[in-house]
PyMOL CGO cylinders between C-alpha atoms (Angstrom):
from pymol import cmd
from pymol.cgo import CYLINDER

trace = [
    CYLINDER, 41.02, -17.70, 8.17, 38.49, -19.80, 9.69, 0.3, 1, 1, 1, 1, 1, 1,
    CYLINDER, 38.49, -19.80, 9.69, 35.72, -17.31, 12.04, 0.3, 1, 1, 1, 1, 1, 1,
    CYLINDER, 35.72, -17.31, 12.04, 33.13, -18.04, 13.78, 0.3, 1, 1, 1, 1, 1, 1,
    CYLINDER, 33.13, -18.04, 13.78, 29.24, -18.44, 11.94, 0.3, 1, 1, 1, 1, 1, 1,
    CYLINDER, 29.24, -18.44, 11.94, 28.43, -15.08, 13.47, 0.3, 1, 1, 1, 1, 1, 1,
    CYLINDER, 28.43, -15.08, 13.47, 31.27, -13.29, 12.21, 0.3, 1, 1, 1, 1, 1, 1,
    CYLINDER, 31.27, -13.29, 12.21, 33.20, -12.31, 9.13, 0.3, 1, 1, 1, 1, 1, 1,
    CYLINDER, 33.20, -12.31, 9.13, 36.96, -11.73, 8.63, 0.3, 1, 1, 1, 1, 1, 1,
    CYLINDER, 36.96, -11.73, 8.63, 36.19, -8.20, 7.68, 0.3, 1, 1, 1, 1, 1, 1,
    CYLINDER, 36.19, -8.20, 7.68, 33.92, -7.86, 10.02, 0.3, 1, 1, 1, 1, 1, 1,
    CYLINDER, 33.92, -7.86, 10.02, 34.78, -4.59, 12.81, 0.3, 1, 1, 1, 1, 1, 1,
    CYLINDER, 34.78, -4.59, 12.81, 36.18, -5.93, 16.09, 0.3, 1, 1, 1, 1, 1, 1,
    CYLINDER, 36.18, -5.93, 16.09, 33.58, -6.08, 19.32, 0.3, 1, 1, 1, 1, 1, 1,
    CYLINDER, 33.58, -6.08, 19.32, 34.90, -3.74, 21.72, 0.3, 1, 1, 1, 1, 1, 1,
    CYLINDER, 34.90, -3.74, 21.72, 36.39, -6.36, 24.41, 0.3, 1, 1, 1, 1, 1, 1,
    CYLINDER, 36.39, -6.36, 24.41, 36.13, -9.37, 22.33, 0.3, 1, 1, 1, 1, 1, 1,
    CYLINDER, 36.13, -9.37, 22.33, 39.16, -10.60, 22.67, 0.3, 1, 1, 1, 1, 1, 1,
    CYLINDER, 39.16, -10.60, 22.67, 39.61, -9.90, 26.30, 0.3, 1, 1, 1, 1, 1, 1,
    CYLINDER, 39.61, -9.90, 26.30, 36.43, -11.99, 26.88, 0.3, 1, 1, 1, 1, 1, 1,
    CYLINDER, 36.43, -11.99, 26.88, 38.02, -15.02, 25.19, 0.3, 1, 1, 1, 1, 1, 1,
    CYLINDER, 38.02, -15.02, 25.19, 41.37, -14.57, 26.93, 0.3, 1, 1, 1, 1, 1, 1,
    CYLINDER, 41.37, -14.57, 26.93, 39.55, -14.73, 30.21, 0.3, 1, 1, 1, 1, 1, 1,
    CYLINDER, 39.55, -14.73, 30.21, 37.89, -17.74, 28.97, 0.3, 1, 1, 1, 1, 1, 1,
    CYLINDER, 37.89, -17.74, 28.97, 40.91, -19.50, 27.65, 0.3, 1, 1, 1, 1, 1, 1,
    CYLINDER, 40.91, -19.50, 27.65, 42.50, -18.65, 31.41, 0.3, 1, 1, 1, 1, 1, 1,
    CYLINDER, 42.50, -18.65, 31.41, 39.54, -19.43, 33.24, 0.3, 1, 1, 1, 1, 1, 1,
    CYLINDER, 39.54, -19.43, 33.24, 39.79, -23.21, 31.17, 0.3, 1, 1, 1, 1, 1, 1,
    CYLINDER, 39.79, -23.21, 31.17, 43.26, -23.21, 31.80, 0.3, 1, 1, 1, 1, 1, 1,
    CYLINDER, 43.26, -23.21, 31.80, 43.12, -22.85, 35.13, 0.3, 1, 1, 1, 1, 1, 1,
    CYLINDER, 43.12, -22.85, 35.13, 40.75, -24.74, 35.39, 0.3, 1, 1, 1, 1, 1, 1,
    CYLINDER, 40.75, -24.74, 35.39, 42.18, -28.00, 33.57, 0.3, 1, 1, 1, 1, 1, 1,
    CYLINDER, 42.18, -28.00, 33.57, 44.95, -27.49, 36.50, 0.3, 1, 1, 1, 1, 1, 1,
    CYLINDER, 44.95, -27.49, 36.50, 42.86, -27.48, 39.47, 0.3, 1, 1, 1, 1, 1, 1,
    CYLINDER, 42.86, -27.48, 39.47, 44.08, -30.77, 42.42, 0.3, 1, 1, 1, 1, 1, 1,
    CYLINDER, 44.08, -30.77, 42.42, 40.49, -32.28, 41.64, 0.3, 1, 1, 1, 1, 1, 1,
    CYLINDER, 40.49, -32.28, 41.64, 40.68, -32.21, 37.76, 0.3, 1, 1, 1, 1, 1, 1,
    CYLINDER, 40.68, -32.21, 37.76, 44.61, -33.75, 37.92, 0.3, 1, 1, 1, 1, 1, 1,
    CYLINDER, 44.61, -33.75, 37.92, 43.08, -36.29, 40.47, 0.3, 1, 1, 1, 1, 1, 1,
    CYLINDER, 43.08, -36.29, 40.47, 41.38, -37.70, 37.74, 0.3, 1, 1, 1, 1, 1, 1,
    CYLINDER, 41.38, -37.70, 37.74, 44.29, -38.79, 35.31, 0.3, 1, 1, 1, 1, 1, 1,
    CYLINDER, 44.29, -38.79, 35.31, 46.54, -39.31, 38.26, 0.3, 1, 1, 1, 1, 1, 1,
    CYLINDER, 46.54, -39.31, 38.26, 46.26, -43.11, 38.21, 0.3, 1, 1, 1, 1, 1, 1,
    CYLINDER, 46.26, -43.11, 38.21, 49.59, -45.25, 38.48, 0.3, 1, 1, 1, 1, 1, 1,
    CYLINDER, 49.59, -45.25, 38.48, 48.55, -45.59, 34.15, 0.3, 1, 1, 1, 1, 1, 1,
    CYLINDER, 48.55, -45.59, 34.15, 51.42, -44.78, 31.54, 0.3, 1, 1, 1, 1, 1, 1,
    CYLINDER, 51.42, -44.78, 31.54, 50.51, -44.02, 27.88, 0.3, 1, 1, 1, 1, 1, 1,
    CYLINDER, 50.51, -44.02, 27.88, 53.93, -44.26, 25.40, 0.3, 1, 1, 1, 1, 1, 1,
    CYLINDER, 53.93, -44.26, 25.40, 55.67, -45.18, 28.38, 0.3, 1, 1, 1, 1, 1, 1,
    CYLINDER, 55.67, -45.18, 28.38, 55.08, -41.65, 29.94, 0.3, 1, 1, 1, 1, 1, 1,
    CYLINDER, 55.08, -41.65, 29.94, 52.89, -41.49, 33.38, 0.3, 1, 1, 1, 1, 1, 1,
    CYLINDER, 52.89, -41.49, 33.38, 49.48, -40.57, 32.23, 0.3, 1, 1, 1, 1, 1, 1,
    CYLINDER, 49.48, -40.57, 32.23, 49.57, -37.18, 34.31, 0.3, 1, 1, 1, 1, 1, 1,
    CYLINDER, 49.57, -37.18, 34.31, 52.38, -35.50, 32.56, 0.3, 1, 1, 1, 1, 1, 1,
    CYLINDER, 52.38, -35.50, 32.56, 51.49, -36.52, 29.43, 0.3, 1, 1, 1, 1, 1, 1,
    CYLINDER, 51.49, -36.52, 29.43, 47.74, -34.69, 30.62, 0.3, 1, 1, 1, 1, 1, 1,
    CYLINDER, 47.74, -34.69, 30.62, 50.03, -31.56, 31.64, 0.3, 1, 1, 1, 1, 1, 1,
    CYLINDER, 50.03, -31.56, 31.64, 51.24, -31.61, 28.49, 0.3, 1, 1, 1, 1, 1, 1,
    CYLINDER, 51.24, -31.61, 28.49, 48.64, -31.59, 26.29, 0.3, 1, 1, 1, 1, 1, 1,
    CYLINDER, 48.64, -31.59, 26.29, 46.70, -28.96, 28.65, 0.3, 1, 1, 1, 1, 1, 1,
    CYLINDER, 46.70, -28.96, 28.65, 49.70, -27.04, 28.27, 0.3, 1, 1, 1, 1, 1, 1,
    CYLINDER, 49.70, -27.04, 28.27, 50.18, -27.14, 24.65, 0.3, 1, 1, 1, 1, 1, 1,
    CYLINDER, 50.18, -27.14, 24.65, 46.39, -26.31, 23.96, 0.3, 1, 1, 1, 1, 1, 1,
    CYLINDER, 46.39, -26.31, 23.96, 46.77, -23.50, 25.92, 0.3, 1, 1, 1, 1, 1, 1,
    CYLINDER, 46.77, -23.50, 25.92, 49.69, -21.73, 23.71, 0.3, 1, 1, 1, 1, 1, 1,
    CYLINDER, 49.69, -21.73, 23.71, 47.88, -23.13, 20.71, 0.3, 1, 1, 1, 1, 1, 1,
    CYLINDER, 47.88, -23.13, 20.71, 44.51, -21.06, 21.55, 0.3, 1, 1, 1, 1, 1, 1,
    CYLINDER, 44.51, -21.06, 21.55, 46.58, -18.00, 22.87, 0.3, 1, 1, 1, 1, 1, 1,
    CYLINDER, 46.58, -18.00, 22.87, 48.01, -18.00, 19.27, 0.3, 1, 1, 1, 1, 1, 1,
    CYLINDER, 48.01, -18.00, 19.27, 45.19, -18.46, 17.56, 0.3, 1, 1, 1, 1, 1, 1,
    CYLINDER, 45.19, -18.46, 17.56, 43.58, -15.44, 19.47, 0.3, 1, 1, 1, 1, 1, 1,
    CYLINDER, 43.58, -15.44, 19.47, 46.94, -13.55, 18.34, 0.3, 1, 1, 1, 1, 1, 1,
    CYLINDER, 46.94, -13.55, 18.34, 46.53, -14.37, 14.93, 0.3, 1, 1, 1, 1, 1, 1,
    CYLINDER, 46.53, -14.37, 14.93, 42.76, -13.23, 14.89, 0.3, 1, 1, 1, 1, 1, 1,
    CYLINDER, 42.76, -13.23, 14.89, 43.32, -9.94, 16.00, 0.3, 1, 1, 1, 1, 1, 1,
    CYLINDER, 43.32, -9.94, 16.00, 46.27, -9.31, 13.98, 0.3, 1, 1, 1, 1, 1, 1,
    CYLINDER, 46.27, -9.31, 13.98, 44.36, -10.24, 11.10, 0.3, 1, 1, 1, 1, 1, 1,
    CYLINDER, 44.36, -10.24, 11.10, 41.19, -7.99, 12.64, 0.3, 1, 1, 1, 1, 1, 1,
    CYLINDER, 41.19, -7.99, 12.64, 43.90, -5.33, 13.11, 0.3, 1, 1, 1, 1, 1, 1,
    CYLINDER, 43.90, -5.33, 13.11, 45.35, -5.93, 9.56, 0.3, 1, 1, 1, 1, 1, 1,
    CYLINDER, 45.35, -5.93, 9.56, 41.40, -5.45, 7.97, 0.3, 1, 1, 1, 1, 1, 1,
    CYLINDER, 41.40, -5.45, 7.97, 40.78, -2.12, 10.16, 0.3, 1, 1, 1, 1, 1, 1,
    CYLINDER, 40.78, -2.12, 10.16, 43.70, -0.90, 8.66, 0.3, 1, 1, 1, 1, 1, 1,
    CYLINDER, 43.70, -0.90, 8.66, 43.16, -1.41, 5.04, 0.3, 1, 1, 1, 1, 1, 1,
    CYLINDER, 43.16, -1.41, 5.04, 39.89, -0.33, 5.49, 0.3, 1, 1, 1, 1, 1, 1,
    CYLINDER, 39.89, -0.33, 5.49, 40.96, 3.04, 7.07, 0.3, 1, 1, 1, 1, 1, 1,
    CYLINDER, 40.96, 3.04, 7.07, 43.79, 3.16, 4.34, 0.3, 1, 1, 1, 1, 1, 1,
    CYLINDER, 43.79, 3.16, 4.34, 40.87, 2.72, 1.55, 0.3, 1, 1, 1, 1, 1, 1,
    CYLINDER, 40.87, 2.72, 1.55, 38.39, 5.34, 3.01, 0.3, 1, 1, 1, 1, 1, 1,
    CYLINDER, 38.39, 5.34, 3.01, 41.23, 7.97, 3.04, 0.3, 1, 1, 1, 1, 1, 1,
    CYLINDER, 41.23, 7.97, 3.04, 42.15, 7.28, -0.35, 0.3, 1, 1, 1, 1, 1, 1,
    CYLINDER, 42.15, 7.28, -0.35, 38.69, 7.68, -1.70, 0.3, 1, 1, 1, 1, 1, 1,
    CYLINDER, 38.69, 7.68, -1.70, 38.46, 10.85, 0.27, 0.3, 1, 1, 1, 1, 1, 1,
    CYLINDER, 38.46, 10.85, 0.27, 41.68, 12.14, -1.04, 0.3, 1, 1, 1, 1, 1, 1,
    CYLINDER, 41.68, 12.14, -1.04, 40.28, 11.81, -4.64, 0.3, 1, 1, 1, 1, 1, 1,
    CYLINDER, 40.28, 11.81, -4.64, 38.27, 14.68, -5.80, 0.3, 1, 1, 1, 1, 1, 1,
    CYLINDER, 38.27, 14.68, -5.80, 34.54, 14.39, -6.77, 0.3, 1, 1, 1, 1, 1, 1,
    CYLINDER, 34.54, 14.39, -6.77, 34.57, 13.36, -10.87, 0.3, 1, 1, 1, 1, 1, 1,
    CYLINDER, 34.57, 13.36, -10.87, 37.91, 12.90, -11.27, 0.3, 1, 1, 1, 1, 1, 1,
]
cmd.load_cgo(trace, "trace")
């Protein structure tokens, strides 16, 4: 899975992480939906025979569940890792010294 430069798959979760890039992804999606930002692609135009605005709408709105599930997927995978991890440690620690 693709991370960021700063961070590895394995790497423990930042406590709020993922509620700071939720925020963000609202904050964009709200504020790709503001009157002032639709103003700008509301133009009589049509692209594939579709008025320019909806097809806009769309895309804004597809991005949106495309980066909310690519946040899921991240911290299910983060979530997967932490648990391995703890599986691992209490495995070693269940195995006696020298045996």
């Amino acid at each position: 899975m693709a991370t960021g430069p700063l961070e590895r798959e394995d790497a423990p979760p930042r406590p709020g992480a993922v509620a700071a890039r939720s925020a963000a992804l609202a904050a964009i999606g709200g504020f790709m939906f503001l009157p002032a930002t639709l103003s700008v692609v509301s133009a009589p135009a049509t692209l594939f025979g579709a008025p320019l605005i909806w097809v806009f709408i769309f895309i804004v709105w597809a991005s949106l569940i495309l980066g909310a599930a690519a946040l899921a997927q991240q911290e299910a995978a983060r979530e997967r890792t932490a648990a391995r991890r703890r599986v691992a440690q209490e495995h070693d620690a269940a195995i006696p010294p020298g045996a």
